[in-house]
C-alpha positions in Angstrom: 139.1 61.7 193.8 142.8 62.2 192.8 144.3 65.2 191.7 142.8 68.1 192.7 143.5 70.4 189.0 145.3 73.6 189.6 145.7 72.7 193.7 149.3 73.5 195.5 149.9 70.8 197.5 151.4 70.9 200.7 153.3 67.8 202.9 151.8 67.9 206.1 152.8 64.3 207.3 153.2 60.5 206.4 152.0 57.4 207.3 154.3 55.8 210.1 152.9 51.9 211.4 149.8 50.1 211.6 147.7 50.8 214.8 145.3 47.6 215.7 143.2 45.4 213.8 141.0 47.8 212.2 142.2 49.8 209.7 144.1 52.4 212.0 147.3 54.2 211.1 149.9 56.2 213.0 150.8 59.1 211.5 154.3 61.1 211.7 152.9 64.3 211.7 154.8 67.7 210.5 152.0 69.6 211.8 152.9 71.9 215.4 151.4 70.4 217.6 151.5 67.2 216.1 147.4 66.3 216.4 146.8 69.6 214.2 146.9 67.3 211.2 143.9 66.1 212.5 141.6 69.0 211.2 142.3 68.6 207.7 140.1 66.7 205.8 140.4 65.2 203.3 144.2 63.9 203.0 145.5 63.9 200.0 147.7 60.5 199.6 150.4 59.9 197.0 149.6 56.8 195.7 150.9 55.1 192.4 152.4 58.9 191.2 149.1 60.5 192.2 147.3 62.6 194.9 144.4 61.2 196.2 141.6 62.6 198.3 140.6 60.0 201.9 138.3 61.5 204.2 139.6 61.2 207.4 137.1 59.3 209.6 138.7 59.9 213.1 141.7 60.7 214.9 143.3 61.4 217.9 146.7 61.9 219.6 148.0 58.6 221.4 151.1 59.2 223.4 153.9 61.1 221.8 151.9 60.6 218.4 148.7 60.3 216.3 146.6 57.7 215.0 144.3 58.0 212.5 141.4 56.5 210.4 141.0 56.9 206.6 137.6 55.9 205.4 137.7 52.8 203.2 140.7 51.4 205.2 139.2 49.0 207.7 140.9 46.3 208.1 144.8 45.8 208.9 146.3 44.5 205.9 144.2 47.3 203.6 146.0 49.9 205.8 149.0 48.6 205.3 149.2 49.2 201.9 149.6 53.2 202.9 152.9 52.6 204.8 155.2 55.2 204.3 152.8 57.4 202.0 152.9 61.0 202.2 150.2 62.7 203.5 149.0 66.6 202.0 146.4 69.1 202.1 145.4 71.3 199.4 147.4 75.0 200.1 143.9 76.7 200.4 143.3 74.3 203.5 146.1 75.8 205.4 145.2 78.9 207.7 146.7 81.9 206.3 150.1 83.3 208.0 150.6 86.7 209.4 152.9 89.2 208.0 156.1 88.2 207.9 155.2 84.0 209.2 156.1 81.3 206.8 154.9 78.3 206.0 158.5 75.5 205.5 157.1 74.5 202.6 157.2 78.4 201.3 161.0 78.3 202.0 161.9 75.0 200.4 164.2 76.2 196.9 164.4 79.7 197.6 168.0 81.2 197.2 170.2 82.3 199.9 172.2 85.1 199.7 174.4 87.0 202.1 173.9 90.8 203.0 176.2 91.8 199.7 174.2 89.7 197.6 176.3 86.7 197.1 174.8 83.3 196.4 175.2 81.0 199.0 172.8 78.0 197.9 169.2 77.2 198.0 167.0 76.2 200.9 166.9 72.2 200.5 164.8 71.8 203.9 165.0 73.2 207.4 165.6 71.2 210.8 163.7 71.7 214.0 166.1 72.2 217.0 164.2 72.9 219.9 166.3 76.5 220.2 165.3 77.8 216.8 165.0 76.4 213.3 167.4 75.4 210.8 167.7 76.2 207.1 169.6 73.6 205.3 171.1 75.3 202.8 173.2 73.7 199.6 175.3 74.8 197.2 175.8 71.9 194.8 178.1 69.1 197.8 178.1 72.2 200.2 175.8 72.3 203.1 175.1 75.3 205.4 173.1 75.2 208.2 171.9 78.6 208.9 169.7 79.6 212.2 166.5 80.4 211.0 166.3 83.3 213.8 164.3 86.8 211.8 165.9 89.8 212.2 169.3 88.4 213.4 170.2 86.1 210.6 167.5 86.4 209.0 167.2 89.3 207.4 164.8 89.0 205.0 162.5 86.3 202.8 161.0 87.9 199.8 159.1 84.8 198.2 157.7 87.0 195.0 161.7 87.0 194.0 162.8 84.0 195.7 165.4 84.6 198.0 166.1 85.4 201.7 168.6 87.6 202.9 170.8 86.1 205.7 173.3 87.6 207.8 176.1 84.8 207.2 179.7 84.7 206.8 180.4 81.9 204.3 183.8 81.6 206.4 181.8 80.4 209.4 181.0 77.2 207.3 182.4 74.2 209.0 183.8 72.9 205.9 185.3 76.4 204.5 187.6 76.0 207.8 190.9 76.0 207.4 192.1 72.1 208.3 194.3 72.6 211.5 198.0 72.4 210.9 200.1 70.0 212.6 
């Protein structure tokens, strides 16, 4: 299977190291917690410019991360033809959000604009901190990182136009500063 026609795809991981003898792979997972990548089946793996479906033939978490089993990939060395592939699921596989929860991926390009409406970039990716989220925001070299924290800074995310609404003084911007005199 490749492609699946008329499927939003959605990065859910990629494949990290080699895990034994037999075919085994460990996985960087972006899933929270890490072993939820585990209940999707099949992966979808970009391979040669192309998704393609691998049922997933086990799993579990090991340590701090997850290994995993692709049927077809038995041995080592065919496994290690996947290193470094990204690893999706179809959008339809992904359990729906509640009101007002979003998915990263649902953020990724969306504009940024202050409270008065002025552009301060688009949402390039977001950082996990351990206190709260990060948008990474960038406006052509400029790069904002804005805490994604709703209802503070976040004001609102409106995906049907686009755009979220943050609370954010474009003077707070490390490199708007003024440089320090001498």
């Amino acid at each position: 299977m490749s492609d699946p026609p008329g499927a939003e795809m959605v990065t859910v991981g990629r494949i990290a190291g080699l895990h034994g003898v037999r075919g085994w792979v460990k996985v960087y997972s972006y899933t929270e917690p890490r072993e939820n990548i585990l209940t999707y089946s099949p992966w979808y793996l970009r391979r040669e410019g192309r998704w393609q479906a691998h049922a997933l033939a086990g799993g579990r978490r090991q340590g701090k991360g997850v290994t995993a089993h692709l049927e077809g990939f038995d041995e080592r060395d065919a496994a290690a033809a996947l290193m470094g592939v990204e690893i999706a699921v179809r959008r339809d596989q992904l359990p729906a959000t509640a009101a007002n929860e979003y998915y990263w991926s649902d953020l990724i390009g969306l504009e940024v604009v202050d409270a008065s409406g002025a552009a301060l970039g688009r949402v390039d990716h977001l950082l996990e901190t351990g206190a709260n989220d990060v948008l990474v925001v960038r406006e052509g070299e400029l790069e904002r990182l804005i805490p994604y924290v709703p209802q503070v800074v976040v004001r609102r995310v409106d995906l049907a136009a686009g755009r979220i609404e943050v609370d954010w003084d474009p003077a707070w911007d490390s490199d708007a500063s003024p440089e320090p005199g001498p």
